[in-house]
C-alpha positions as CSV (number, residue, x, y, z in Angstrom):
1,X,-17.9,22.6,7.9
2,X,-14.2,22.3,6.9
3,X,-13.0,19.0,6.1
4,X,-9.7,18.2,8.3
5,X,-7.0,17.6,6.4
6,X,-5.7,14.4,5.3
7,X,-2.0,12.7,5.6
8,X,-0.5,10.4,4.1
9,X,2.3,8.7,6.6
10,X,5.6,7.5,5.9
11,X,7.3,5.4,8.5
12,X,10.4,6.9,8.9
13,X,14.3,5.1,10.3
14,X,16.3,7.4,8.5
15,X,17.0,4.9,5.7
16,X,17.6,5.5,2.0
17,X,14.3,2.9,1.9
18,X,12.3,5.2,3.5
19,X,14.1,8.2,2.0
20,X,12.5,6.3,-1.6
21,X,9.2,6.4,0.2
22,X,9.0,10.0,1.1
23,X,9.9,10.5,-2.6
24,X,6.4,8.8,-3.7
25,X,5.0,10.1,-0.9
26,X,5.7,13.7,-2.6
27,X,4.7,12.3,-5.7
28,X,0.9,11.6,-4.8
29,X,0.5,14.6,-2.1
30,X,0.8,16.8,-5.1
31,X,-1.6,14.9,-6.6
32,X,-4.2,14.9,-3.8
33,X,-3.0,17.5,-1.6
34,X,-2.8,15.5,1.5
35,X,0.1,16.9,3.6
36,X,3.1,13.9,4.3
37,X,3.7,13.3,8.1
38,X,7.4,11.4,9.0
39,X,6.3,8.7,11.8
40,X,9.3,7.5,13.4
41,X,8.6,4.6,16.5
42,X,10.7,4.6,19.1
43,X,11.1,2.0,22.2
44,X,9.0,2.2,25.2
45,X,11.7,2.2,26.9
46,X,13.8,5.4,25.5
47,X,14.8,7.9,27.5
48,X,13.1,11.3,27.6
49,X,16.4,12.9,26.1
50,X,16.9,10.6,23.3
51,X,13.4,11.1,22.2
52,X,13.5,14.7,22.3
53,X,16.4,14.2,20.2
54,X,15.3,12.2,17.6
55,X,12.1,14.6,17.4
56,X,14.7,17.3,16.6
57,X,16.3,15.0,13.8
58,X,13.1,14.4,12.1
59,X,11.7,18.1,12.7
60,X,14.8,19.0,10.9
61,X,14.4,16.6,8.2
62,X,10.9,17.5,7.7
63,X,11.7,21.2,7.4
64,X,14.2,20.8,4.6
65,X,11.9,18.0,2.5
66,X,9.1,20.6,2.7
67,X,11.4,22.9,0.8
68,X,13.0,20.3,-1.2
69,X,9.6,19.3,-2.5
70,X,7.5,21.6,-2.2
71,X,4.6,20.2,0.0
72,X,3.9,20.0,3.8
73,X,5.8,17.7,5.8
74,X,5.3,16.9,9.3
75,X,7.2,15.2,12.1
76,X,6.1,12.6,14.4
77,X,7.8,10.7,17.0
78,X,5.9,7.7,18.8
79,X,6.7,5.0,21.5
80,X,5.8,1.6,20.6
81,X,6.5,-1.3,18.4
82,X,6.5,-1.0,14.7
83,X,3.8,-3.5,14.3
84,X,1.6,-2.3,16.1
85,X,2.2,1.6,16.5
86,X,2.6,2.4,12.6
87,X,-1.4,0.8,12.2
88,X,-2.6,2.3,15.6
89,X,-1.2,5.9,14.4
90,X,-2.8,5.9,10.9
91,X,-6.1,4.6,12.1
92,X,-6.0,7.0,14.4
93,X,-5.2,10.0,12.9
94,X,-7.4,11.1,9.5
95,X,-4.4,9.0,7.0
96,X,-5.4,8.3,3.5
97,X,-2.6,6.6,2.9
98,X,0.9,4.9,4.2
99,X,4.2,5.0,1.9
100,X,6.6,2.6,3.6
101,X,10.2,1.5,2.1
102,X,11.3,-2.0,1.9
103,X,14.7,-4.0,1.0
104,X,13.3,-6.6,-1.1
105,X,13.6,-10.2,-1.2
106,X,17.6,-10.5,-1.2
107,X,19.4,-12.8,1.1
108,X,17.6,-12.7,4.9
109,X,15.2,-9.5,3.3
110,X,12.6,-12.6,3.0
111,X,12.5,-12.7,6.4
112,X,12.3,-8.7,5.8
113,X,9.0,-9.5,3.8
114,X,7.4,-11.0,6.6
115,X,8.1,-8.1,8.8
116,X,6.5,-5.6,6.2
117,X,3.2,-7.5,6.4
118,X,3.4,-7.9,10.2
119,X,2.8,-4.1,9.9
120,X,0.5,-3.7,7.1
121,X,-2.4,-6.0,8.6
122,X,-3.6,-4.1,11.0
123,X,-4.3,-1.1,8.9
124,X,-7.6,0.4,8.4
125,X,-6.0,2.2,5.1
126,X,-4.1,1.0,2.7
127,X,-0.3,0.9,2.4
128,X,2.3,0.9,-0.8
129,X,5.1,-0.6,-0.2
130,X,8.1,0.7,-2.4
131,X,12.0,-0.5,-3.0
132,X,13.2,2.7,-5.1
133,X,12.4,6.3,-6.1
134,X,10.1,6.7,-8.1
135,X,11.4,7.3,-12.0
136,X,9.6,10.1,-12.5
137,X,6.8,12.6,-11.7
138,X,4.0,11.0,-13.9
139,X,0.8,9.6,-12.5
140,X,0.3,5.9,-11.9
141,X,-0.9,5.1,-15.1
142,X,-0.2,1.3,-15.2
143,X,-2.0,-0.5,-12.3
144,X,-2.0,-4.2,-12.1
145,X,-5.0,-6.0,-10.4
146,X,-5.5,-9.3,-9.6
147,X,-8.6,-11.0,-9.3
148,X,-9.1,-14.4,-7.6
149,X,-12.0,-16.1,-6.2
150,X,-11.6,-14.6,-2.6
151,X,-14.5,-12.9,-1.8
152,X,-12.4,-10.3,-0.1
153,X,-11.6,-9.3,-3.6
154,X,-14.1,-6.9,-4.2
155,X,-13.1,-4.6,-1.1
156,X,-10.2,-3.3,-3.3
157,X,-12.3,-1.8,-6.0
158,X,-12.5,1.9,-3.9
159,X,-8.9,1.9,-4.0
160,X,-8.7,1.0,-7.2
161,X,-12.0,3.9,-8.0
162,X,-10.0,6.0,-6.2
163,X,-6.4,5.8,-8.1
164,X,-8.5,5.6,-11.4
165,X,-9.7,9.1,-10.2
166,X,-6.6,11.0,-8.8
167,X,-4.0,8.9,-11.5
168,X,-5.6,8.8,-14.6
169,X,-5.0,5.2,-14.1
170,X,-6.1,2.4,-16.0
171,X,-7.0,-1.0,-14.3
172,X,-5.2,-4.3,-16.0
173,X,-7.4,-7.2,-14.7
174,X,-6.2,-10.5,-14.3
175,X,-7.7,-13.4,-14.0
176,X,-6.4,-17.4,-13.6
177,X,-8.6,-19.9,-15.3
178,X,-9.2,-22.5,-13.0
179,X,-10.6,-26.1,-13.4
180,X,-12.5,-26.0,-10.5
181,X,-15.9,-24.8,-11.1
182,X,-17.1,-23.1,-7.6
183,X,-13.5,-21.3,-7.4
184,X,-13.9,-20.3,-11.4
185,X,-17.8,-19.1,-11.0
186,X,-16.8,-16.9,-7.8
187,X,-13.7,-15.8,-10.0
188,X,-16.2,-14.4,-12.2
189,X,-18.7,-12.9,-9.8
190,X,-15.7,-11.0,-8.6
191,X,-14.5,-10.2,-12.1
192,X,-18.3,-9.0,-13.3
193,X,-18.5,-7.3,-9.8
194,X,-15.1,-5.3,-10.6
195,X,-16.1,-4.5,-14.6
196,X,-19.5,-3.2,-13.4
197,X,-18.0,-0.3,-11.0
198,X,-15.3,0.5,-13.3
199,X,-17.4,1.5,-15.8
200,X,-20.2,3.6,-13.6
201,X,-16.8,5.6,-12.5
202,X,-15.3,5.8,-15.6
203,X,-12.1,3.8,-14.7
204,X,-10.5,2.4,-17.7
205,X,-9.3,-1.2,-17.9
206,X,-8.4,-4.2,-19.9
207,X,-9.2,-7.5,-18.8
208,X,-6.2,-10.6,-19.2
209,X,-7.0,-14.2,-18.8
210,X,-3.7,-16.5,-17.7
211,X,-3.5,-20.2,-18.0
212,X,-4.1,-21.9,-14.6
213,X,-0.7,-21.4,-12.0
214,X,0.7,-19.6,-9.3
215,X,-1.1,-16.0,-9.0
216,X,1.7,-14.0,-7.3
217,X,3.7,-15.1,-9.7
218,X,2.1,-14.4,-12.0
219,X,1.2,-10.9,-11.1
220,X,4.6,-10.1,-11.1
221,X,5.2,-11.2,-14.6
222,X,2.4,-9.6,-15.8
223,X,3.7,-6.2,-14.2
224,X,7.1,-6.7,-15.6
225,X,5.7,-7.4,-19.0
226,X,3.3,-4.0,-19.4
227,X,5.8,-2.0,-17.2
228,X,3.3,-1.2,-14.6
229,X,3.2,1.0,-12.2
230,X,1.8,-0.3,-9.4
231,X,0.5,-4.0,-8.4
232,X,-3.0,-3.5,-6.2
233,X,-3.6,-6.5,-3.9
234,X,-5.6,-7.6,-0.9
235,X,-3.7,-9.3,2.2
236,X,-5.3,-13.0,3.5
237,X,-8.0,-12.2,5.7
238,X,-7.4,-13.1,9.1
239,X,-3.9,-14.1,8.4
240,X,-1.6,-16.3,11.0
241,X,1.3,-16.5,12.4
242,X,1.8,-19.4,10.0
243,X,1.2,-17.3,7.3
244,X,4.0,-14.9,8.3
245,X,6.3,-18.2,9.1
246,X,6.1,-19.9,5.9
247,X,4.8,-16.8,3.3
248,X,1.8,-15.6,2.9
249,X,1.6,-15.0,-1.4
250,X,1.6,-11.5,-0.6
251,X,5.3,-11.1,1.0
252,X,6.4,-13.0,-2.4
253,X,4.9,-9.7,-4.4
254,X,5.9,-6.8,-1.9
255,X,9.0,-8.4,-2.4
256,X,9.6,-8.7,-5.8
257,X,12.4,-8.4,-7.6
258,X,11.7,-5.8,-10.2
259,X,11.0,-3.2,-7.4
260,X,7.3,-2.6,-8.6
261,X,5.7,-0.4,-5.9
262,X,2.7,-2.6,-4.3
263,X,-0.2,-1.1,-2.8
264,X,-1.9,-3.7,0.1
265,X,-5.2,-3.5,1.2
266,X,-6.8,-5.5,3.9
267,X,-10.1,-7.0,4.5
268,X,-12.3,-5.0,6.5
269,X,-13.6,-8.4,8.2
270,X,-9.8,-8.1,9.8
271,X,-11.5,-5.3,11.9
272,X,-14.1,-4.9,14.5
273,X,-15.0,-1.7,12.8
274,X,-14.2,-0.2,10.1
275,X,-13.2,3.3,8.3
276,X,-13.7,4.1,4.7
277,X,-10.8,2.9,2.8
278,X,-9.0,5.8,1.3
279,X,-11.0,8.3,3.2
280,X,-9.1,11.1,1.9
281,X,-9.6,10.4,-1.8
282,X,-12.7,10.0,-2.2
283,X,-15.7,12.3,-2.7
């Protein structure tokens, strides 16, 4: 039996940010060939007209980034909110993968931050969240990944199987010492956990230790230091509204300054079932 073809969405509002996110989205559909599909949300309210309209704009938009790039793009047009309709559409609908543009951290983008996660959590797959183009056509070979004493942790080691697999990527593994000796023994379960699969799937990586501090920070140094590619994180499991209020660690690195693409995944105990992560990629 055939297996149905995967996308890879990009939330579309006919920005120059999400303009930047079609551009990686091109990037890796030529690396996986999963076809790119424009989701643009619209309001519950909006008249028939309009919509049909705006389904026009994007068809059209599709049609000429097919050509421009050379791959399949697609058009959708959904009602709903944009915190809740992006996830609901992906889970929904055989996605691998969501490329979605961001402004940053500048001036009231914090506040901008928080909104990208609002829309992230609910996803069954994982999201990247970029601020420019990409620089070139290269694979991801630089990918940045942080490991804490969450025991979350360990969910992100398919994606990062998986980007090993289709980017010739290798893994740079950091780790915090810590002076507290349960959060440093289940740093290094998680750490032992991550070197054993990277090995059995042939994933290269190198392994950092950093003094003691502030991990998101930290990530982002690191990143800037090695010129990574992309920074591969998990979201707070069961995060709250407080979380989104004051800023959750993981707005501080989707926002970060040096633009480094981040690719979020969440806990599957977020759910009440569960897909494979990265369904698309894998074998």
């Amino acid at each position: 039996m055939e297996e149905e073809q995967k996308i890879i969405v990009v939330p579309w509002d006919f920005t120059v940010v999400a303009e930047n996110a079609l551009a990686h989205a091109a990037k890796i559909s030529k690396m996986v060939n999963d076809d790119v599909c424009l989701l643009h949300i619209v309001d519950t309210g909006i008249k028939q007209a309009e919509e049909l309209e705006k389904l026009n704009q994007l068809q059209q938009i599709a049609a000429d980034r097919s050509a421009k790039y050379n791959i399949t793009v697609t058009a959708q047009v959904v009602r709903g909110s944009i915190f809740t309709t992006i996830a609901e559409f992906v889970n929904e609908n055989n996605a691998s993968l969501v490329i979605m543009g961001t402004h940053g951290i500048k001036g009231m983008q914090k506040l901008t931050g928080s909104w990208a996660l609002k829309v992230i959590v609910k996803s069954k797959v994982p999201f990247i969240v970029v601020q420019d183009p990409p620089d070139d056509q290269e694979k991801y070979h630089d990918i940045v990944f942080p490991i804490d004493f969450r025991r979350e942790n360990k969910e992100k080691i398919q994606t990062a199987i998986n980007m090993g697999k289709y980017f010739d990527s290798k893994m740079h593994i950091i780790v915090s010492t810590d002076t507290d000796p349960r959060l440093l023994r289940n740093t290094r379960v998680n750490l032992n956990f991550a070197i054993k699969y990277f090995i059995q799937n042939n994933v290269p990586f190198e392994i950092h230790e950093l003094p003691k501090g502030n991990m998101a920070e930290q990530s982002i140094e690191f990143a800037q230091k090695i010129n990574a590619d992309i920074i591969l994180i998990m979201t707070t499991k069961n995060i709250s509204f407080a979380d989104f209020i004051m800023g959750a660690s993981e707005q501080y690195i989707i926002a970060n300054s040096s633009k480094i693409p981040v690719c979020c995944v969440n806990p599957r105990t977020s759910f009440a079932k569960t897909s494979q992560f990265m369904g698309g990629w894998s074998d």
